[in-house]
Legacy VTK file of the C-alpha trace (Angstrom):
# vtk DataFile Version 3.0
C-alpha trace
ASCII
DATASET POLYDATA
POINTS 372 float
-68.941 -99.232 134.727
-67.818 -95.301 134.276
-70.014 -93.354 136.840
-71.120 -90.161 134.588
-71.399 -86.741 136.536
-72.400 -83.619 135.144
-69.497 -82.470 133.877
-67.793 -85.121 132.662
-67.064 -85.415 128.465
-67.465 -88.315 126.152
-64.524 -87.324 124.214
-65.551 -90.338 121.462
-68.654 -88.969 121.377
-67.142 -85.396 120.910
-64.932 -86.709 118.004
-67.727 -89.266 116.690
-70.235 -85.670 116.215
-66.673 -84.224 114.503
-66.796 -87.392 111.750
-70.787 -87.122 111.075
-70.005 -83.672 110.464
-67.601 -83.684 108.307
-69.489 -86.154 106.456
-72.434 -84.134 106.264
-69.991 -81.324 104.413
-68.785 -84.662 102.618
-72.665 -85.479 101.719
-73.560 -81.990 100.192
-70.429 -82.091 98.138
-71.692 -85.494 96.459
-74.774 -83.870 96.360
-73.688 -81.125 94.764
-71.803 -83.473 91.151
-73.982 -86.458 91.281
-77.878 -86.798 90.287
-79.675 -85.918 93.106
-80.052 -82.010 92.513
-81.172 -81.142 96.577
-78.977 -78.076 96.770
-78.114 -74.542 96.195
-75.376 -75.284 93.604
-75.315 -78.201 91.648
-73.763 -79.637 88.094
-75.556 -82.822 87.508
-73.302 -85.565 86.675
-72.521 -86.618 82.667
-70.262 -89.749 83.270
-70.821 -92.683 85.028
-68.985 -91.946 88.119
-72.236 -89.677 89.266
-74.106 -92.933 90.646
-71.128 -93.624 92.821
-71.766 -90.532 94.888
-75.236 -91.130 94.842
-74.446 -94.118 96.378
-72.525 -92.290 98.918
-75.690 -90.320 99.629
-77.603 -93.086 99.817
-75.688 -94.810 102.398
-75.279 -91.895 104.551
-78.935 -90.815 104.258
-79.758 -94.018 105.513
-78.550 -93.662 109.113
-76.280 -90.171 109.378
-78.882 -87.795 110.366
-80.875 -90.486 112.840
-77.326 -90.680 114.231
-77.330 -87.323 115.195
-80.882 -86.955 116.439
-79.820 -89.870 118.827
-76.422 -88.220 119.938
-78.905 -85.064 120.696
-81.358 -87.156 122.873
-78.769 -88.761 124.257
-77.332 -85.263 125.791
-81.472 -83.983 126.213
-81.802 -85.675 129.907
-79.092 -84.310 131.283
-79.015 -80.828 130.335
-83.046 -81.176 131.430
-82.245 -82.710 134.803
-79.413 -79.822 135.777
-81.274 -76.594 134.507
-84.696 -77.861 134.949
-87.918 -77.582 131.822
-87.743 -73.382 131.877
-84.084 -72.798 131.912
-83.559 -75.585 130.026
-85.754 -74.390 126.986
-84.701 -71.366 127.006
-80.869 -72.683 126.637
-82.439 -74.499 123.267
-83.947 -71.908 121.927
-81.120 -69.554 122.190
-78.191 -72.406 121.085
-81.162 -74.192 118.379
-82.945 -70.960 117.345
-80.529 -68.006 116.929
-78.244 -70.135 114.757
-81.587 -71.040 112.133
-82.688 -67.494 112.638
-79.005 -66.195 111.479
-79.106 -69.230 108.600
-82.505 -67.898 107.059
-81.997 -64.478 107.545
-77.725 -63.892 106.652
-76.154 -66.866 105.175
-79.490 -68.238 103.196
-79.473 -65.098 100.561
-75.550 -66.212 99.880
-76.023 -69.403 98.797
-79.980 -68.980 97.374
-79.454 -66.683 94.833
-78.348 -69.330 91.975
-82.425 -70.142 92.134
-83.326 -66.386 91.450
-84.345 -66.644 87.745
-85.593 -70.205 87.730
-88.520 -68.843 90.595
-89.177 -65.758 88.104
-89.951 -68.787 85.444
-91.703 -70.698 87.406
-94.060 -67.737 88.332
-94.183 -65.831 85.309
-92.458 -62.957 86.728
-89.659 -60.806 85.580
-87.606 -58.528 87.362
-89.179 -60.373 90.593
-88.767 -58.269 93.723
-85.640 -59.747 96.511
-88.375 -60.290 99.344
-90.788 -61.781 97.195
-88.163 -64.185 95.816
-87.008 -64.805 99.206
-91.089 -65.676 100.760
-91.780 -68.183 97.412
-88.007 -70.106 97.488
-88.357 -70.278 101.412
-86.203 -73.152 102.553
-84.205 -73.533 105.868
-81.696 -75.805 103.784
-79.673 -78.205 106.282
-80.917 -76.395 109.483
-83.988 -78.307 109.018
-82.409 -80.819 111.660
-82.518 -77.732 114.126
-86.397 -77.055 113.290
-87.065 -80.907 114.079
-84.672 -81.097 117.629
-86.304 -77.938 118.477
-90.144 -79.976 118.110
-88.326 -83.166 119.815
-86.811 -81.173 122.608
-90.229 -79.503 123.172
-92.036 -82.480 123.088
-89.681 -84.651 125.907
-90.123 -81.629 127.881
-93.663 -81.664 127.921
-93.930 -85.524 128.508
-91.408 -84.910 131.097
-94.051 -82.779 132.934
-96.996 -85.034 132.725
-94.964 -88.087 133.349
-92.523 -87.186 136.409
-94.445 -87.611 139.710
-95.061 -84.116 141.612
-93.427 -85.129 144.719
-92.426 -81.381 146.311
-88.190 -82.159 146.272
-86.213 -79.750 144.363
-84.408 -83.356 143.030
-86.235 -85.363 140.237
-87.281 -88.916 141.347
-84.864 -91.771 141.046
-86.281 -93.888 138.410
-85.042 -97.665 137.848
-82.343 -97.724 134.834
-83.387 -99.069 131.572
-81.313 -102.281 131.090
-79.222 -102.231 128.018
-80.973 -103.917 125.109
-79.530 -107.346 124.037
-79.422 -109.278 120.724
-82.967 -109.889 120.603
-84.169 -106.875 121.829
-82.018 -104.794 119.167
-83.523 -107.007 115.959
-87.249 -106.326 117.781
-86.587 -102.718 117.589
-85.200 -103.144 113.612
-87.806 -105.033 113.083
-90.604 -102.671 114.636
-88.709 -99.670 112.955
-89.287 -101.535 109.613
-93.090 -101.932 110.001
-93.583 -98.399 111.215
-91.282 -96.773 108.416
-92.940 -98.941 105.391
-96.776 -97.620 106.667
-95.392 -94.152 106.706
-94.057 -94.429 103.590
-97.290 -95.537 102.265
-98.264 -91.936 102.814
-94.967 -90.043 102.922
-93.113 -91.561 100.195
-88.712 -91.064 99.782
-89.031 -88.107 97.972
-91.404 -86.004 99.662
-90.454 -82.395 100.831
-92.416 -80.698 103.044
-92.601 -77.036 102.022
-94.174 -75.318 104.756
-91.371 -76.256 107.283
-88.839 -77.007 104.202
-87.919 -80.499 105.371
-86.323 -82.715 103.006
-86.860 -85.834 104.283
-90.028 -86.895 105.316
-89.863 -89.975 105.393
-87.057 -90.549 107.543
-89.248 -89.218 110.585
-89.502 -92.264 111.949
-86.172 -93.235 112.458
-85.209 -89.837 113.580
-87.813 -90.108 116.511
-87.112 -93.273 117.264
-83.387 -92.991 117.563
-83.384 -89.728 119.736
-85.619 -91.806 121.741
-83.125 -94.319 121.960
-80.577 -92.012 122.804
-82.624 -90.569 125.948
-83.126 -94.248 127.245
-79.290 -94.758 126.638
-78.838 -91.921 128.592
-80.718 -92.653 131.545
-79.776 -96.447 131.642
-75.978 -95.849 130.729
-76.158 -98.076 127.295
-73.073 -96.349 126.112
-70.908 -97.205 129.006
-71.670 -100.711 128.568
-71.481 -100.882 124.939
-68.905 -103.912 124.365
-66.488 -103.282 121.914
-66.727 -106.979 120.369
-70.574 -105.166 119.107
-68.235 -103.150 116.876
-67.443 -106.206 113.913
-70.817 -108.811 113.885
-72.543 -104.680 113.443
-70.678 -104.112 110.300
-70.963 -107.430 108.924
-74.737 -107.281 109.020
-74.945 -103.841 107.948
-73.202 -104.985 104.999
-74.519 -108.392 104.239
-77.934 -106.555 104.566
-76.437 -104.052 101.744
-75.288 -106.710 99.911
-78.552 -108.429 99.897
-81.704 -105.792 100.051
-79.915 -102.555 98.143
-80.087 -104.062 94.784
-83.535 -105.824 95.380
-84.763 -102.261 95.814
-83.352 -101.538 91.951
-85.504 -104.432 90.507
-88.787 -103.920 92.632
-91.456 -101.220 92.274
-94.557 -100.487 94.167
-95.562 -101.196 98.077
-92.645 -104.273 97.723
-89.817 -102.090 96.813
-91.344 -99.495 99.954
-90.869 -102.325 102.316
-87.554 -103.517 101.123
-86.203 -100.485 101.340
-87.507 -99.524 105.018
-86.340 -103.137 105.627
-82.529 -102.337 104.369
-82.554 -98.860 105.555
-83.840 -100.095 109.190
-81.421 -102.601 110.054
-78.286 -101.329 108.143
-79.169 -97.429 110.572
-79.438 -100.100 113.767
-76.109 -101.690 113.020
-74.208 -99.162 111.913
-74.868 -96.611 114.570
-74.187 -99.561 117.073
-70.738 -99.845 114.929
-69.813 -96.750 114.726
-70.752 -95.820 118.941
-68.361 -98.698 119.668
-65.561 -98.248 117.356
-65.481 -94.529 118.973
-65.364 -95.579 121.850
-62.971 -98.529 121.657
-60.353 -96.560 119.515
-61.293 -92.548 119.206
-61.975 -92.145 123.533
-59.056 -88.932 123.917
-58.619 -86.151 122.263
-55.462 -83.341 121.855
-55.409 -80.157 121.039
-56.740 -80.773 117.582
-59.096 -83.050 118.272
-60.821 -80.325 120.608
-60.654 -77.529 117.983
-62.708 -79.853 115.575
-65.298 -80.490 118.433
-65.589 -77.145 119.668
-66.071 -76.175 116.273
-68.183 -78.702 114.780
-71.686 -76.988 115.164
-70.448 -73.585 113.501
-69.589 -75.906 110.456
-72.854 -77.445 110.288
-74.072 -74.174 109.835
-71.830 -72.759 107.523
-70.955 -74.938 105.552
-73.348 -74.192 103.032
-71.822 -70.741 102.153
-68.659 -72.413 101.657
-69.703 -75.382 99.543
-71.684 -73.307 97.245
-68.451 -70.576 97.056
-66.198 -73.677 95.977
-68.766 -74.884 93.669
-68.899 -71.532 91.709
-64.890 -71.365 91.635
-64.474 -74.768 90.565
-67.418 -74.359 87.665
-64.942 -73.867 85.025
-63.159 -77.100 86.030
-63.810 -79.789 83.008
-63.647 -83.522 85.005
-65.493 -86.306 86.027
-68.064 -85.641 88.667
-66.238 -87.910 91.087
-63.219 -85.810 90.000
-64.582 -82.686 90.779
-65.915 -84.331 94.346
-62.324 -85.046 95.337
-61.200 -81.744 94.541
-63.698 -79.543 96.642
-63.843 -82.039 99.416
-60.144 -81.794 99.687
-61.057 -77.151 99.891
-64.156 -77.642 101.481
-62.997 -79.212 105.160
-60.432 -77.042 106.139
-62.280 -74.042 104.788
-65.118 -74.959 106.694
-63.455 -75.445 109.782
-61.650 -72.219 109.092
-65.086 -70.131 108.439
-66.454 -71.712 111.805
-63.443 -70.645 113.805
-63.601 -66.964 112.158
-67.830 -66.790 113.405
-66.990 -68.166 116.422
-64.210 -64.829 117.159
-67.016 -62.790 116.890
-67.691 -61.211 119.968
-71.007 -63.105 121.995
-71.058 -65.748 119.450
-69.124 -68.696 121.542
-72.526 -67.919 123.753
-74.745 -69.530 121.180
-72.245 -71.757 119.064
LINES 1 373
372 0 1 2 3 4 5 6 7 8 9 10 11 12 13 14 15 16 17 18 19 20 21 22 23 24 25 26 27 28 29 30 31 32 33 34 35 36 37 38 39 40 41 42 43 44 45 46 47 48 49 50 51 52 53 54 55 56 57 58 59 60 61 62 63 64 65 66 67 68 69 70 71 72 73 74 75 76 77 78 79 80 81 82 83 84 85 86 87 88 89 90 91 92 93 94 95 96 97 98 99 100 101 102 103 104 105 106 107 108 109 110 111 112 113 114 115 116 117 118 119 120 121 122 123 124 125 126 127 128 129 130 131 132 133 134 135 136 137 138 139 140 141 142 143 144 145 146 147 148 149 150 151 152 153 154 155 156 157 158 159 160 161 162 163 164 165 166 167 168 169 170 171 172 173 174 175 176 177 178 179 180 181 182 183 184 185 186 187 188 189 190 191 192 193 194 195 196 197 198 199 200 201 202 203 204 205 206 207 208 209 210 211 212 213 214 215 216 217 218 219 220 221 222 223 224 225 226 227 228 229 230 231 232 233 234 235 236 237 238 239 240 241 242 243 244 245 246 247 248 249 250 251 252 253 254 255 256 257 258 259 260 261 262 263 264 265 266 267 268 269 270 271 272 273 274 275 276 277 278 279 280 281 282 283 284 285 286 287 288 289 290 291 292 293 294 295 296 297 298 299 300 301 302 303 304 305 306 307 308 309 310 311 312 313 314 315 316 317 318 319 320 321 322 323 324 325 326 327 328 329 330 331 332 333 334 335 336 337 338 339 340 341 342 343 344 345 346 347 348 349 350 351 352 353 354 355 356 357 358 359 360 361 362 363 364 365 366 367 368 369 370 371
């Protein structure tokens, strides 16, 4: 088993936060020419080929972002145990907070304004002032995943004080390893996951937006907490280092036999059954596929040359930003007459490299490598 220090890099981790990203850039764009209209610039599909990227969306909705929140708490113990709580929330703030504050108050105006005279109808207002605009269409668009790490990062720190024993050292007490969850103890926690999300659901349906903290999805809170969670305990019991790469194939299989099976009982169901179905399918094909996807990584993606460490290094400032240049492409490509999944190829093909580019051009700026 790898002995982790400090210092030392999980380059498949590295390049596995690279794919989710670019995916999440992938996401918006299939956001943007399919049916679900959830961003700044969209042209809702008129052929058929819109439900295919809403199946895309779909699919990553179902586990993408919990991925992330469990690559975060995976990293959270760490960073806690070298800096200590004071240092160490300060370091969030600064790397969490000044990027949201620089979304909502620089890049959110560039890529808001296409809402500008649907707010003046919906108010009854013309010639609506900026600012007011601005307060009534508040909305910290994809940096609401900052806003909930920030609350999750607060909250381990505070159970971190009431739960470590005061014992005078300057060194945290050694604390017995977790063992690494086996077969039955990974379908207990689907299983558990799928009870928990279908009685949230019951009160925060798929759907729901939360408008006073401008979070999209609601309802996915419990697999977000639960898998950064799960990524402290893999931290502090070294699950990742003895993740066997024969979990990689039996993970996809069931993730999509489970597809196969509960996705299109969701299309035929309604009510409370459909709600549990669909916490059912969503559960075990998020449990599955992030257990894929950690061991592919690390079976086949563990190094990384000189481009593989641009696209890491990078891969925050294009969460950010990506926004700006999604929105840019989806203006220049509005005269474009094609099928949605047409018009998807095309500005995925711009919208990588571009973002990638925009990231490296804010990260030049002087003091920003400080904070991204």
């Amino acid at each position: 088993m790898t002995v982790r220090t400090a210092t030392t890099r999980l380059l498949y981790v590295d390049n596995l936060r690279v794919a989710l990203t670019a995916l999440v850039v992938l996401h918006h764009v299939a956001v943007t020419y399919g049916n679900i209209p959830l961003w700044f610039y969209t042209e809702p599909a008129k052929d058929p080929s819109g439900l295919a990227l809403d199946l895309l969306v779909g699919l990553d909705q179902a586990f993408f972002m919990g991925l992330f929140f469990l690559i975060s708490g995976f990293f959270t113990p760490g960073a806690h145990d070298r800096k200590g709580a004071g240092p160490f929330l300060k370091d969030r703030l600064v790397r969490l907070g000044v990027p949201l504050l620089a979304f909502l108050l620089l890049l959110r105006p560039l890529v808001n304004f296409g809402f500008y005279s649907s707010v003046e109808e919906q108010v009854g207002v013309t010639d609506l002032p900026y600012w007011l605009f601005y307060l009534l269409s508040w909305d910290p668009g994809p940096m609401w995943f900052v806003e909930v790490l920030l609350v999750f990062t607060a909250l381990y720190v505070v159970l971190r004080r009431f739960t470590t024993p005061a014992t005078g050292q300057a060194t945290p007490v050694a604390r017995p390893a977790p063992a690494p969850p086996g077969v039955r103890q990974i379908a207990a926690f689907a299983l558990g996951l799928t009870v928990v999300t279908f009685l949230w659901r019951l009160a925060v349906p798929v759907g729901a937006y939360w408008q006073f903290v401008g979070l999209p999805s609601p309802a996915y809170l419990p697999q977000y907490a639960s898998l950064f969670a799960v990524g402290v305990l893999a931290y502090r019991g070294q699950w990742l280092d003895a993740l066997s790469p024969k979990a990689r194939r039996p993970s996809f299989v069931i993730s999509g036999v489970a597809t196969a099976v509960l996705l299109p009982v969701t299309t035929i169901t309604d009510g409370a059954l459909r709600t549990l179905v669909s916490a059912a399918w969503e559960s075990v094909f998020a449990v599955t596929v992030v257990i894929g996807l950690l061991s592919l990584f690390r079976g086949r993606f563990d190094r990384q040359g000189r481009r593989g460490r641009f696209l890491s290094e990078h891969a925050y400032t294009v969460y950010v930003v990506h926004p700006l240049v999604l929105v840019g492409l989806g203006y220049a490509f509005r005269p474009l007459d094609a099928p949605a999944i047409v018009k998807f190829a095309v500005v995925a093909v711009f919208a990588l490299p571009l973002c990638w580019g925009l990231a490296y051009a804010v990260r030049s700026l002087p003091g920003a490598r400080k904070v991204l």
